[in-house]
N, C-alpha and C positions, 0 to 999 in steps of 0.2 A: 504494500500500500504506500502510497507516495505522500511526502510528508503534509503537501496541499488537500489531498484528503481526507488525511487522520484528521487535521485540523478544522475540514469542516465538517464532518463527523463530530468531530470534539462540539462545537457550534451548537448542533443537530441536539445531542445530546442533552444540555446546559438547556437550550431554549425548552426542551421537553420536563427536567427536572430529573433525568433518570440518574442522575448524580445523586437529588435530596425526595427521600421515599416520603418522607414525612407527610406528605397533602394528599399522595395516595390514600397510604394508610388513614387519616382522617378523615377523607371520602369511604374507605372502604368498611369501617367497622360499622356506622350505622345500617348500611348496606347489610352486612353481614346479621343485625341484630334482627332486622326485617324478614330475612330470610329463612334464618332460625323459627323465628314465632311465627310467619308466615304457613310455613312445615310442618308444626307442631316439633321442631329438632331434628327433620329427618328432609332437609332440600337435597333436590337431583343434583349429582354431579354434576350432567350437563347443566342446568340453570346455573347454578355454584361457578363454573369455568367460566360460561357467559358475560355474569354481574362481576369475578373476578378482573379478567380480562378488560371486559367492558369498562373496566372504572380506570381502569392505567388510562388508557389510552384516551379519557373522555377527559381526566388530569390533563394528560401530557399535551390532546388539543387544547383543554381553558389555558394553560401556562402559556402555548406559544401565543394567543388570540391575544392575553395578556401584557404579553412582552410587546407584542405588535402595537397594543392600544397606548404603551408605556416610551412608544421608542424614543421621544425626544424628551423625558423624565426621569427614567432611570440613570442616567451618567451623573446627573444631579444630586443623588441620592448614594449615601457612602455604603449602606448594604446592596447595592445592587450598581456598583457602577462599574463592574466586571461582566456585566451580562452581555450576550455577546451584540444586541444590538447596541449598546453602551461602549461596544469597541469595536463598531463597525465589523464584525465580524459574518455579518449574516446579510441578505435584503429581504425591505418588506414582502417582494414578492416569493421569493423562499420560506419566508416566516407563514404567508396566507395559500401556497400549498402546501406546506407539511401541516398547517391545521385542517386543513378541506380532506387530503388522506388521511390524518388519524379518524377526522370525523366519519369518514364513509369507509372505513375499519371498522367502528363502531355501529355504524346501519348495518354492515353485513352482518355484524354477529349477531344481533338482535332480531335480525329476519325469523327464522326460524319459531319466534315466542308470538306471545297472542295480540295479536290488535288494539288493545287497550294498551297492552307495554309500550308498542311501537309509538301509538299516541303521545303519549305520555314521554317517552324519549326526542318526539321533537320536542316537545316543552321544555324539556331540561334542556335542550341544548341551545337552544334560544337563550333561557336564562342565564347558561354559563356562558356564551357567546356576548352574552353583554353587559356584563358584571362587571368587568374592569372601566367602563365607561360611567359608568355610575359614579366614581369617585371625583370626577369633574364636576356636580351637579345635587349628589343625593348625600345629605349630611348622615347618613347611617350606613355607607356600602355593606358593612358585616351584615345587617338585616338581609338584605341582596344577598349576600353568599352564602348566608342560613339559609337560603330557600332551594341555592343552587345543588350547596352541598348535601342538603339532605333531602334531594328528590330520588334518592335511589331509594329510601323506603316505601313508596306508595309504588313504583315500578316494580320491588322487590314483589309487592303483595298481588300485584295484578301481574307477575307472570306467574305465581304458584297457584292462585287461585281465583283468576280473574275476574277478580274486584277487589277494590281496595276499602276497607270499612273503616268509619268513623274512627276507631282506635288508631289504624295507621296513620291518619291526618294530624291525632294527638301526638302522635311518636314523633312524626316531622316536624311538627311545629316544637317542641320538647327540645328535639336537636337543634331547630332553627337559634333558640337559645344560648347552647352549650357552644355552636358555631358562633356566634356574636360573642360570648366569654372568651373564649380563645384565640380569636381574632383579632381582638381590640387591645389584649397581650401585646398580640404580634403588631400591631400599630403603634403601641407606646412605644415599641423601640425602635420606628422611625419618626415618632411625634414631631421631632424638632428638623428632621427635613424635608416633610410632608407642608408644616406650615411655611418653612422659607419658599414652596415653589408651589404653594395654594393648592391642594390637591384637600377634599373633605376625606375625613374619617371617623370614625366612634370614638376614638381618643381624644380627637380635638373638639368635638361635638359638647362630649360628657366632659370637657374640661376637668376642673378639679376634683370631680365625682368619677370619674374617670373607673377608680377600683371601687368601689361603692356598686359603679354599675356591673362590676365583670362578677362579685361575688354573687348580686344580685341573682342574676342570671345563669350561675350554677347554679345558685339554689332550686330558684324555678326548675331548671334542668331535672335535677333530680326527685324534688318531690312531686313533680309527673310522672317519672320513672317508678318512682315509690308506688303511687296511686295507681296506674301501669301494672305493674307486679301485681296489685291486689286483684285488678279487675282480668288479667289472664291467666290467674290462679299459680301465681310464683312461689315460688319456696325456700328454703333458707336457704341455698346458693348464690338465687338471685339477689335476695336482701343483704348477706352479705357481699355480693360485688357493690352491691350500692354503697357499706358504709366504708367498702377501701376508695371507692372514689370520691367519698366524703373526705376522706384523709388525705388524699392524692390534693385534693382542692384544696383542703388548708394551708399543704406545704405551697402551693401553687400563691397562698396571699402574701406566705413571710419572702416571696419571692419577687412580684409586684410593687410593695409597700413601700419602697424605697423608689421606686419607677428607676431603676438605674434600667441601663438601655441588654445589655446583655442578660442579666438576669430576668426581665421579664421577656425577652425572646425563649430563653431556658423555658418558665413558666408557660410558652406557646407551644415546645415543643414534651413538653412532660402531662401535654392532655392526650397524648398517645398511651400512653399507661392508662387513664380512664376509659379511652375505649376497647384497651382489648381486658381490662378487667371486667368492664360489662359484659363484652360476648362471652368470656370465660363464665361468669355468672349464669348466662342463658343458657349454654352448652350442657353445661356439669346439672343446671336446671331439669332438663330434659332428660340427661341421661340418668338421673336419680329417680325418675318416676316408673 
């Protein structure tokens, strides 16, 4: 391979995220929790490889659509002034088709599932397609990307048993939540370069209430989760994953409270432990009954 290739490979890469798993994974465990209770704990492999599958890849286009929506912002911005649109390393027209092929990557694989899904997957992608725009305009983008990230739960429920019932709209909305907590994390620790080049977010929104809002909104998270468990008949696995994410979130405030800029990126990335304690919770759920 010649070294002008690796290099746009390298590119290729970065612009997808396959370097940082982390937003997969937080796309993919609610996904994952849906799926689960969806099944009663017993989803198809094939469905399972699909929403697997499905969700890198629905990542890797919102990241490039992203960078694309960011390309004359990010050089500005000291965590993100290595991206490769940030150093010319890519063009916008490279950037808008490797997102057009991850996307119709993602329609191929979804063919095969029920009519409602597929519905429901042009909406997510719409959503996710324009989520980065928002933060020009909408003083709450994380609300936006609670909806984006957490539309694989009601997909999840309408490819296992198509329809998605009023309980899974609570789950989404729940997460919609936990996605604005984690999110606005991850905005405190560009707060001060997000305002030098005007860009909205829930950090600078919520100003001084800032962490006021983000515990807030675990809480919420969870005590729908709580009420969740009761109403799908959970058991003490589940309730126990709930009080380790209880604790996961407490550490998650002595982390924040200080708003130093790394540590609360830390605190963005240590809600990855929340959500795979929760699916572990529903798993071990299921398999105890």
């Amino acid at each position: 391979m010649s070294p002008a290739l690796r290099q746009r490979l390298q590119a290729y890469i970065q612009l997808m995220r396959i370097d940082k798993p982390i937003g997969t994974l937080l796309l993919l465990w609610p996904t994952l929790w849906a799926l689960w209770i969806a099944s009663a704990g017993r989803p198809s492999l094939a469905i399972l490889s699909i929403f697997v599958l499905g969700t890198f890849l629905m990542r890797s286009a919102g990241c490039v659509i992203n960078d694309y929506a960011d390309r004359d912002i990010d050089g500005k911005v000291a965590r993100t002034s290595q991206r490769p649109f940030a150093r010319k390393a890519v063009t916008p027209r490279e950037a808008l088709l490797l997102a057009a092929g991850l996307a119709l990557l993602s329609l191929l694989l979804i063919l095969p599932l029920n009519a409602l899904t597929l519905k429901l997957s042009v909406v997510a992608a719409l959503v996710a397609a324009s989520y980065p725009y928002t933060k020009r305009f909408f003083p709450l983008p994380q609300a936006y990307l609670g909806v984006a990230f957490s539309f694989g739960i009601p997909m999840a429920f309408a490819a296992v048993t198509g329809a998605v019932p009023a309980l899974a709209w609570v789950l989404m909305l729940a997460t919609g939540f936990w996605i604005v907590a984690y999110d606005t994390a991850y905005a405190m620790a560009d707060k001060p370069d997000d305002l030098l080049i005007g860009i909205k977010t829930s950090a600078i929104t919520f100003g001084e209430r800032d962490i006021l809002a983000i515990m807030l909104c675990h809480a919420v998270f969870l005590l729908t989760l709580t009420w969740l468990g009761w109403q799908w008949r959970f058991g003490l696995p589940f309730y126990a994953s709930i009080l380790i994410s209880v604790f996961f979130t407490i550490m998650q405030y002595h982390e924040i409270k200080g708003r130093d800029r790394q540590r609360c990126f830390k605190a963005f990335l240590d809600n990855n432990r929340v959500g795979a304690a929760l699916f572990a919770g529903i798993v071990l759920d299921y398999l105890s009954r």
